[in-house]
N, C-alpha and C positions, 0 to 999 in steps of 0.2 A: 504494500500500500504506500501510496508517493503523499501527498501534503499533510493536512491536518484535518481533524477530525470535528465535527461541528462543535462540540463539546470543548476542544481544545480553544478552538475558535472565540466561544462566549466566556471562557475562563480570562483568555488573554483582555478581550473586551471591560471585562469587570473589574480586575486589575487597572488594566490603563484608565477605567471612571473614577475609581478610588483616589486615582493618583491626582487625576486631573481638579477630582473634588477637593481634597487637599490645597492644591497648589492658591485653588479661588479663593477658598475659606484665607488661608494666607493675606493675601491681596486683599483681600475685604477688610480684616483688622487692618491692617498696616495702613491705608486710606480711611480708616478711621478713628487709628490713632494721629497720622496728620493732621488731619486736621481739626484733632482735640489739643492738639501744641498750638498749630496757630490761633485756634479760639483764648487758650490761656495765656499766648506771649501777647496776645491782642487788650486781654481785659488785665494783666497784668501794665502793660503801659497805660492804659486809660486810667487804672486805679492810680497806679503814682504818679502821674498827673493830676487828676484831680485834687489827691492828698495835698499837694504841691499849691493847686489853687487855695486850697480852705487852710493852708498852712499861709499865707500871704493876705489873707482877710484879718480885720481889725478884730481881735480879743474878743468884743462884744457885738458882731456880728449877728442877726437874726439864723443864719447857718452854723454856727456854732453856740447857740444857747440849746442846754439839757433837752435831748427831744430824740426822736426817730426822726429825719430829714431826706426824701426824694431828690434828688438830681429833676427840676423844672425842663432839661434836654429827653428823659427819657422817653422812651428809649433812643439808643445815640448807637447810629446805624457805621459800620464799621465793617469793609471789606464783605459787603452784603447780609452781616449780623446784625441781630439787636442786641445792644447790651445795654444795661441798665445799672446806675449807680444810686446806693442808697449807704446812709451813715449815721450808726447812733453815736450821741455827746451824752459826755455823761462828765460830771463835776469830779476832779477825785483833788489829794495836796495839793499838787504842783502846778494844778491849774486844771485843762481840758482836756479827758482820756477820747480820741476820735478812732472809731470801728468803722472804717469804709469796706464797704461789698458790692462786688461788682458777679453781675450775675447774666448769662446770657443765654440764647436761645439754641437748642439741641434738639436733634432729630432723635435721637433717643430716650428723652426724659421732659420730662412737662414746662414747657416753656413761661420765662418769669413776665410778671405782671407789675404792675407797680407795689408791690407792699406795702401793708401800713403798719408793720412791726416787724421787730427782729424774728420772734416767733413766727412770724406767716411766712415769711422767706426761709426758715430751717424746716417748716413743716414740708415747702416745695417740692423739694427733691432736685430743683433746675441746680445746673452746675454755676460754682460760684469761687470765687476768690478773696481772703477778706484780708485787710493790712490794719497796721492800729498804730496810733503814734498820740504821745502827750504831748498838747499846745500848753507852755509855758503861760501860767498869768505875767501881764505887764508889772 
């Protein structure tokens, strides 16, 4: 008997799918870890920038009195994302402890909304970045 046998035939078949299914599942994470880096090197710039803004506002500031505070930009579209910034102040010694979070829109998990607390935004699930830095009183 000379080639192969049909049997042989759908063995080799099933092999080279396995392989082939592999290879995609591959490529599929790897594009979407991509660009779960550019979403975070993305809201990672925005956030120290902004920090940067509410660090160059007057002490007494209505954006920096004790409060949960929205970004009036959001959502603030970036490389075809929504990203959204939000920051609680809170009083502590040395003056003003600021929590900025920056939080943005994913194919994968439930996309942020404007929140009106810390808590609503941890309840989300959206992916999010947070920075913290104390404003020195005058």
């Amino acid at each position: 008997m000379k080639g192969f046998s049909l049997i042989e035939v759908l063995v080799a078949l099933v092999v080279i799918m396995v392989f082939f299914l592999g290879v995609s599942k591959t490529a599929l994470l790897s594009t979407r870890s991509c660009t779960y880096s550019q979403d975070l090197t993305c809201a990672s710039m925005l956030g120290h920038s902004k920090l940067l803004a509410l660090k160059g506002l007057p002490f007494d500031s209505a954006d920096l009195s004790p409060a949960w505070h929205q970004d009036p930009d959001n959502p603030i579209i970036r490389e075809n994302r929504g990203f959204y910034c939000f920051w609680q102040v809170s009083d502590v010694s040395l003056g003003r402890r600021v929590e900025l979070f920056v939080a943005w829109t994913d194919s994968q998990r439930e996309a942020p909304v404007n929140f009106s607390s810390l808590a609503d935004l941890q309840r989300s699930g959206c992916p999010r970045i947070d920075f913290a830095d104390v404003f020195q009183a005058p």
